[in-house]
N, C-alpha and C positions, 0 to 999 in steps of 0.2 A: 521554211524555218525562219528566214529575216522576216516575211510577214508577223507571224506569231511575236516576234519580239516587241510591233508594235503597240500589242495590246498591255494592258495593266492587268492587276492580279483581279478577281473577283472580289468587288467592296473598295476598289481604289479607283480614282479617276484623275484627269488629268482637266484642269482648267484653263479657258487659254482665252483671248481676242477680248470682246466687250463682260463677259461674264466673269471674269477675271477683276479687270479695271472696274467693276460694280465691286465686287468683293473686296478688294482692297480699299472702296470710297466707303463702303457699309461697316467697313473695321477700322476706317478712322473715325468716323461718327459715331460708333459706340463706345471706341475708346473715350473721345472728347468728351463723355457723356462723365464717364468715371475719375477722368482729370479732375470734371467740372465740381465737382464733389468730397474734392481733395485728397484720391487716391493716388497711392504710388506704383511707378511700374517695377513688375518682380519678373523673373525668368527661371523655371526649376527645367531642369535634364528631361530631354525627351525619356530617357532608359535610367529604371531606378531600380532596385533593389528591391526584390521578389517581397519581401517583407513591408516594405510600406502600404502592400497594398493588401496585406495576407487577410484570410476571413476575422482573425479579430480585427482586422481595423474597420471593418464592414464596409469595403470595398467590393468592384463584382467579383463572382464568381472565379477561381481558378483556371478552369478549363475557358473563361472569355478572354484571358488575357495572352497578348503575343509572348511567348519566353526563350530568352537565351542561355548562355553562359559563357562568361568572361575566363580569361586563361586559368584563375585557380579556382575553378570550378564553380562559382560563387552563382544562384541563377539571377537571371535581370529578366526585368518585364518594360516593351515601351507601356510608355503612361497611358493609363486607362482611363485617369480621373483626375482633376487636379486639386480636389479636395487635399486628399492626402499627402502629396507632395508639398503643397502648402503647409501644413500643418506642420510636417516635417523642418521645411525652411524657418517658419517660425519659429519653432521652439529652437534651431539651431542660434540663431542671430537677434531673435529679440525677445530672448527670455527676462533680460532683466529691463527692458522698458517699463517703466508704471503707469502711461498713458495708452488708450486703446492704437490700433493699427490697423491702419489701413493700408489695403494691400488691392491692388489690380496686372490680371497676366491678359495673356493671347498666345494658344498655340495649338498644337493638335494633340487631339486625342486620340488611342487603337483600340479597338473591342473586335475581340474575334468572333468567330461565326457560328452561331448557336440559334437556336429556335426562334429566339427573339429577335436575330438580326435576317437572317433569313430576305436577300434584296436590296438591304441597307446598306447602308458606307458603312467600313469600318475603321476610316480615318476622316474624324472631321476637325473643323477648325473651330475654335471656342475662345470667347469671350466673358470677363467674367472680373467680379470683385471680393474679396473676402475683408470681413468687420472683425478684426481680432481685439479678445481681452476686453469683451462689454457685455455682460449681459442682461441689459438693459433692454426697455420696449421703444426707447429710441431709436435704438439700434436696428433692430424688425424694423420698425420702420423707414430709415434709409434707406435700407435695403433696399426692400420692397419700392420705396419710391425711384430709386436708381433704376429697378429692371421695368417699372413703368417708363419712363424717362428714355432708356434704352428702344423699349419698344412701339415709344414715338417717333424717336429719331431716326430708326429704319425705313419710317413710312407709311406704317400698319397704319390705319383708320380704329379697323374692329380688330381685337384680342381683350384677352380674358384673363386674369390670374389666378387662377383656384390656391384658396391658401386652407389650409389644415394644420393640426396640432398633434405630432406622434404621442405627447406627453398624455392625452387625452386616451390613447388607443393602449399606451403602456400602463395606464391606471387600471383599464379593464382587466389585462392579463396579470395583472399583479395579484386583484382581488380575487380572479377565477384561480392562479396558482398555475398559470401554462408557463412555461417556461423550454426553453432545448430549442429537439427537431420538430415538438409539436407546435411551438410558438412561428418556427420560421416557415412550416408547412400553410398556418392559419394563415399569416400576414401574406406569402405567395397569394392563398385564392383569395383573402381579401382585394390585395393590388390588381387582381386579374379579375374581379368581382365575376368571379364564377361561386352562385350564391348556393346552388347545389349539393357543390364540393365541399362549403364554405359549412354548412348543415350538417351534412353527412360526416363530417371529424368531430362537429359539435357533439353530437349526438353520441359518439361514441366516448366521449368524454363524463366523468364526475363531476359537472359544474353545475352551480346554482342555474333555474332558470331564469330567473332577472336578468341577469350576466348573459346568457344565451340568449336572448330576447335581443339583447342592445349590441351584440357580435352579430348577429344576424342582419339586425337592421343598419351595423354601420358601413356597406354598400352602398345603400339607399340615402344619408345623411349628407347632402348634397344639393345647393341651390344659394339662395340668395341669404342677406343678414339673419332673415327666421328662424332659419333651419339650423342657428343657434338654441333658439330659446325652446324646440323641439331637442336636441342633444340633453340641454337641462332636465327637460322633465323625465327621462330614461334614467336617471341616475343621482345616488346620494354620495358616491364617491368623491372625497377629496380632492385626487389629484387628479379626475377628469372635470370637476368643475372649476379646478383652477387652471387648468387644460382652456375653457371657456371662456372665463375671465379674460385671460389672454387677448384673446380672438377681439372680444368684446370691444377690448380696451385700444385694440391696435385698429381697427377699423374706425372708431371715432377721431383717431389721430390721422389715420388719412382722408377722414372729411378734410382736414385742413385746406388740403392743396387741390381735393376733388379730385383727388387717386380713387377712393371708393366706387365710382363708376364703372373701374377697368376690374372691381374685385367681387371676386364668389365663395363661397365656402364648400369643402369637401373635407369632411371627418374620416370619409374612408379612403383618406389619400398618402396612400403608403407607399418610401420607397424602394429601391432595387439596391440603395445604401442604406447598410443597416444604422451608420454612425448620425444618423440623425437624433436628433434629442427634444424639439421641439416645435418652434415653427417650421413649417414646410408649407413649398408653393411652387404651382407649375404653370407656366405661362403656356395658352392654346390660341390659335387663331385659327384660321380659313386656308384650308388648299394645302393641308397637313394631318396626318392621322398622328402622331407624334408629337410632344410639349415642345417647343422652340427654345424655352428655357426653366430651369429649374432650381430649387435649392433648397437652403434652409436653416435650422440653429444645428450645430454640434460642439455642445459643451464639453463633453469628453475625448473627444478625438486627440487634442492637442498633449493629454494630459499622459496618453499612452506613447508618446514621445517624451515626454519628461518634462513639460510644462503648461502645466492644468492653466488653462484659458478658456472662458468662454468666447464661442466664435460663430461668425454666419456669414453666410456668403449666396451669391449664384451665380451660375453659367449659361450662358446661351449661345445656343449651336447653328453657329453663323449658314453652314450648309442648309439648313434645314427654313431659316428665317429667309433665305432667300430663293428656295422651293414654293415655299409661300407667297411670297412678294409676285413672284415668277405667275405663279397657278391663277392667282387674284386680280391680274392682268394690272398691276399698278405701274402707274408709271414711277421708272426711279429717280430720286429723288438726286440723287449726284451731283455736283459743281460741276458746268464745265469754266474751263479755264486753260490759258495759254492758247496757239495758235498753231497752223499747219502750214508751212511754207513749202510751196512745189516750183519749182525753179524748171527753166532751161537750160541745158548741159553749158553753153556760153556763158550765164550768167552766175556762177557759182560762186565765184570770188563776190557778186554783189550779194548774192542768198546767205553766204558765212559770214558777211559785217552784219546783215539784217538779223540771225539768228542770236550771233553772239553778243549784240547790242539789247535784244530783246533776253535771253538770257542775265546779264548782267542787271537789267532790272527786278530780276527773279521771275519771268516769267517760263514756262514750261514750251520746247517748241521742239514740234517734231519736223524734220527738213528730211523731204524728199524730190528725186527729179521726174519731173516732167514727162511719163511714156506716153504720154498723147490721148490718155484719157478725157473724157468729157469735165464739166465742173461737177456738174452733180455726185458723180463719182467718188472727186477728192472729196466733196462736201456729206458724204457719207463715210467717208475713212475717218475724218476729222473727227465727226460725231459719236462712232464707234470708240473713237478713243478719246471721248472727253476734251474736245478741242473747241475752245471756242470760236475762232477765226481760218479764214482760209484767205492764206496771200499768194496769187500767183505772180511772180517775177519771167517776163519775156526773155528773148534774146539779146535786147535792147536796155535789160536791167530796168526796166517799168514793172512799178508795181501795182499789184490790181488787188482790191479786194474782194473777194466773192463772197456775195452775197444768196 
């Protein structure tokens, strides 16, 4: 029985030694990222109120979320997302600001265990910034430039950003007239580009064929700047070519900085939140079957808490960027810094002036004694833990530095 206690629940793990101290150095550099940028840090409740995340707010699924209930019966969910809980925050506290907001958290997310998690955590740690009250293509574009910026600062060499336009996908179904459980049936096999499925509803439906022609092929609509001016020619729609327009216009603006490099297009990129409204985009690299990060516009979300703000944001799921990093054998990228002082049990009184003198400078110093290990040894402990230096102190209070 106290075995079994050791273990964690399925979907949770424990972190611990160098992998850890990578973790916490890879969430200071992406936070610094979002600092850098001039965002501010927020904190919302691990456990919120079954309704911030209900299906109208198009949140996940019900049955993915963890649920309680507090004494007067009320149900609570931990946080699945933090889309929503942000939005919620904001409209509490900066409803009446008339300058945009900017907003940066870090903390964990739960999603319980269903088809699609199947093997996966279902608590990860997340990073992330949300653009409130702009809804500007400026704004896309910081974005977007932050989670590049982000996905430098980890380390990545090669990744990807696939960015797409829901407004685009919602123009089609506007003009077809889908709308309900058949609207959120299409969008599943579209996201899942299962194109058989994807037909086989068509087909059983009243729509023009132009329209089923361009739902068909928006699977396929996928690839480099082009595969814009192919979207074009499918369609006379208004609000999918200004769907494009969009796309168009933001992509010239990340020429600026030579962001456009890290960027691709996908029309049929839909997600698992329905409260998206706009841009959408999903960061992919190497050594991961799953986006490291995600986001996007939602212009309405805020407005079903009681203050209509246009809003964008993304997340990246720190577990996952570092699965990566991990797979792709990179070396990481970490500070080391401060020092490992390993003493002889006589010299301790001189090991605690050294420590606390170095200390007092602000340096980091881990003090240990001396069990008769080799240097190498320490000089491996050191390094594990992000140490720069290794001081051995004799019997005699001589210091030595290892090298």
């Amino acid at each position: 029985m106290k075995k079994d206690l050791l273990h964690t629940p399925e979907g949770f793990r424990d972190i611990y030694n160098g992998e850890c101290n990578q973790k916490k150095i890879l969430e200071t550099s992406l936070h610094q990222v979002c600092l850098s940028y001039g965002y501010n840090d927020i904190e919302t409740p691990s456990m919120e109120f079954f309704d911030v995340f209900n299906k109208e707010r198009g949140s996940i699924p019900s049955n993915e979320m963890f649920k309680l209930f507090d004494k007067y019966g009320n149900t609570l969910v931990l946080r699945p997302d933090f889309t929503p809980s942000i939005s919620r925050l904001a409209a509490k506290y900066f409803e009446e600001h008339s300058l945009p907001i900017k907003l940066c958290y870090q903390g964990n997310t739960f999603i319980n265990d269903n088809k699609y998690y199947q093997g996966r955590l279902k608590e990860n740690t997340v990073i992330g910034a949300e653009l409130i009250d702009d809804s500007s293509i400026e704004a896309d574009l910081e974005v977007l430039s932050m989670l590049v910026e982000c996905m430098k600062a980890s380390g990545l060499k090669e990744f990807q950003v696939e960015v797409g336009n829901v407004a685009f996908y919602n123009g089609l179904l506007n003009e077809a007239g889908i709308s309900g459980e058949v609207a959120e049936e299409l969008t599943t096999l579209i996201r899942e580009k299962n194109y058989f499925g994807e037909e086989e509803l068509l087909n059983s439906l009243n729509i023009k064929e132009d329209i089923k022609k361009i739902l068909l092929e928006l699977p396929q609509l996928f690839g480099s700047v082009e595969i814009l001016d192919r979207a074009k020619s499918l369609t006379t729609n208004k609000d999918c070519l200004e769907a494009i327009k969009r796309l168009e216009d933001l992509y010239e603006l990340l020429k600026i900085s030579g962001y456009d490099n890290y960027i691709s297009f996908d029309l049929g990129s839909l997600s698992i939140h329905s409260y998206y409204t706009g841009i959408i985009f999903s960061a992919y690299t190497f050594g991961t079957g799953q986006a490291v990060a995600t986001g996007g516009r939602y212009d309405k979300l805020m407005g079903q808490f009681g203050s209509d703000k246009a809003s964008i944001g993304f997340s990246l799921v720190i577990d996952r960027l570092m699965a990566a990093i991990d797979r792709q054998g990179l070396e990481f990228t970490g500070n080391y810094s401060g020092t490992l002082i390993c003493y002889k049990e006589a010299a301790l009184k001189k090991a605690l002036e050294k420590a606390n003198a170095l200390r007092a400078d602000g340096q980091r110093v881990c003090l240990i004694k001396d069990c008769g290990k080799d240097h190498e040894t320490y000089k491996s402990y050191a390094k594990n833990s992000y140490l720069l230096d290794v001081i051995m102190i004799n019997e005699n209070g001589c210091e030595n530095l290892c090298k």
